[in-house]
KOLROTI-286382 format. One record per residue: residue in three letters; residue number from 1; chain; x, y, z of N, C-alpha, C in turn. Coordinates in steps of 0.2 Angstrom, whole numbers, padded with zeros to 4 digits. Each point is the difference from the previous one (the first is absolute). Example, Ala and Ser with C-alpha at 12.3 -4.5 7.8 and 13.67 -1.06 7.14 Angstrom:
% KOLROTI-286382
  type  seq  mol    n.x    n.y    n.z   ca.x   ca.y   ca.z    c.x    c.y    c.z
   ALA    1    A   0066  -0028   0039  -0004   0006   0000   0004   0006   0000
   SER    2    A  -0002   0005  -0004   0004   0006   0001  -0004   0005   0003
END
This chain:
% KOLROTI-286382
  type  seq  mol    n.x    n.y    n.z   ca.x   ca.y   ca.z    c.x    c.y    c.z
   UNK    1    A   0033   0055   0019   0003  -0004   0005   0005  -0004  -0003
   UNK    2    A  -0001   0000  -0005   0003  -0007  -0004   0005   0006  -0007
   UNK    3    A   0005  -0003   0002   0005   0003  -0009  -0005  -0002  -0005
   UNK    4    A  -0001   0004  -0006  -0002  -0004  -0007   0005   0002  -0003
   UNK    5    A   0001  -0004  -0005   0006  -0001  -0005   0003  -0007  -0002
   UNK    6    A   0004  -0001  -0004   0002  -0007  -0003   0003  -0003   0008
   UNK    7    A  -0002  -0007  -0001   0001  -0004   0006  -0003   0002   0008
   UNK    8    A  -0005   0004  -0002  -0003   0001   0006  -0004  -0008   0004
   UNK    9    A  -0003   0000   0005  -0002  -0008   0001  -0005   0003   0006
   UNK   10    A  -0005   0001  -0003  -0006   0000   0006  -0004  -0004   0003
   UNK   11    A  -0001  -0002   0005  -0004  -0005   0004  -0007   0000  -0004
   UNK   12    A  -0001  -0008   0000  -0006   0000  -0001  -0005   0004   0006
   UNK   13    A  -0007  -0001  -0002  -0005   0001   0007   0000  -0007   0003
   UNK   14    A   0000  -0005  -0002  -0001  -0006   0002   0007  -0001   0003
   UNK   15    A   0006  -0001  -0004   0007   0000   0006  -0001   0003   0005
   UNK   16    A  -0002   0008   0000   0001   0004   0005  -0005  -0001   0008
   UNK   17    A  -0006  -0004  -0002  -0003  -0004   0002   0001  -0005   0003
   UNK   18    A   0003  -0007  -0002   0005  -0005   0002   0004   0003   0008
   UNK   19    A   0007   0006  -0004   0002   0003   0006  -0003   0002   0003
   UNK   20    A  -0004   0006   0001  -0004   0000   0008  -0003  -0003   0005
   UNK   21    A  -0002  -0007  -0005  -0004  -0005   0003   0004  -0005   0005
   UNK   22    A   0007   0000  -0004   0006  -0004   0003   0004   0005   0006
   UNK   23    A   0000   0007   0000   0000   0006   0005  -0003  -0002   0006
   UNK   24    A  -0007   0000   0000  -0005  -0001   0002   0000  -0006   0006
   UNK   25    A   0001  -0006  -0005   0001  -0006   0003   0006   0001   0005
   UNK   26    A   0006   0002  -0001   0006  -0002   0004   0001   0003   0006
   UNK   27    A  -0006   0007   0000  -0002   0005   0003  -0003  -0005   0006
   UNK   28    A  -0005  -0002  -0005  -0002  -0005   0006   0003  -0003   0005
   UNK   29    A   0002  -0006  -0002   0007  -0005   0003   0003   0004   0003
   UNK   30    A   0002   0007  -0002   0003   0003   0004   0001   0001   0007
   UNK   31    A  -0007   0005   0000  -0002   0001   0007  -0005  -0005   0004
   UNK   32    A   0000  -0007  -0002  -0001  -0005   0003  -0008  -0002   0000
   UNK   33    A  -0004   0004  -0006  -0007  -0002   0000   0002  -0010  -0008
   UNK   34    A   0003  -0005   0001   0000  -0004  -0005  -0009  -0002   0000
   UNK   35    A  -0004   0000   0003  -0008  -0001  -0002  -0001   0006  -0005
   UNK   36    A   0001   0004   0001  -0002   0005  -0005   0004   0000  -0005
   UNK   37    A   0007  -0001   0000   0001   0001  -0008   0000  -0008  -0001
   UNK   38    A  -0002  -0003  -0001  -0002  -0007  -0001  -0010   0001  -0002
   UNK   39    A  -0003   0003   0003  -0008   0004  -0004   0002   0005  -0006
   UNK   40    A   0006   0002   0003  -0001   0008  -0008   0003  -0006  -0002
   UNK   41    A   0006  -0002  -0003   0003  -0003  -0005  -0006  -0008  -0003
   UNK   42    A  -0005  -0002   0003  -0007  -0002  -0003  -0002   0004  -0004
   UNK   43    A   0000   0005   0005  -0007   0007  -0005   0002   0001  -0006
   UNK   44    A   0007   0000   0000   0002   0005  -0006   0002  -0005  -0004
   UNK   45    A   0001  -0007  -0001   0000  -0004  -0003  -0006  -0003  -0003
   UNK   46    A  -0005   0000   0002  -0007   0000  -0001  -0004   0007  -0004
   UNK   47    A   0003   0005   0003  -0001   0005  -0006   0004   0002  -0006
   UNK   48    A   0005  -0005  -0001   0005   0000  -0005  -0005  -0007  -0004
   UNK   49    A  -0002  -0003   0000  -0003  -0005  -0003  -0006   0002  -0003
   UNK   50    A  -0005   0007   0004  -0008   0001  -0002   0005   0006  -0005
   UNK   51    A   0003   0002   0003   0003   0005  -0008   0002  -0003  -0007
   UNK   52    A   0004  -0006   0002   0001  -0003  -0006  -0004  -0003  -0006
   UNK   53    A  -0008  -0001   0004  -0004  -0005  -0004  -0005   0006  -0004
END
C-alpha cells in the first residue's frame, strides 16, 4: 500500500487511529447525532488512557 524506499513516511498505528477517530467524530456532528459523538469521543479518549498506562 505504501511506497518503500528512502523518504518513505508510513503512518503510525496509533496516528492512523487518531484519524479515524477524528473521521468518526465529524461523521458524527455531521449527520446530526452531537450526543454520540460527544460518548465515542469519551470512549476513545478513555481507551487511549487504559492503553497508555
Amino acid at each position: 500500500m505504501y511506497a518503500k524506499g528512502k523518504g518513505a513516511v508510513v503512518p503510525s498505528d496509533s496516528q492512523a487511529r487518531e484519524k479515524l477517530a477524528l473521521y468518526v467524530y465529524e461523521y458524527l456532528l455531521h449527520v446530526g447525532a452531537q450526543k454520540s459523538a460527544q460518548t465515542f469521543l469519551s470512549e476513545v479518549r478513555l481507551h487511549s488512557q487504559v492503553m497508555q498506562t
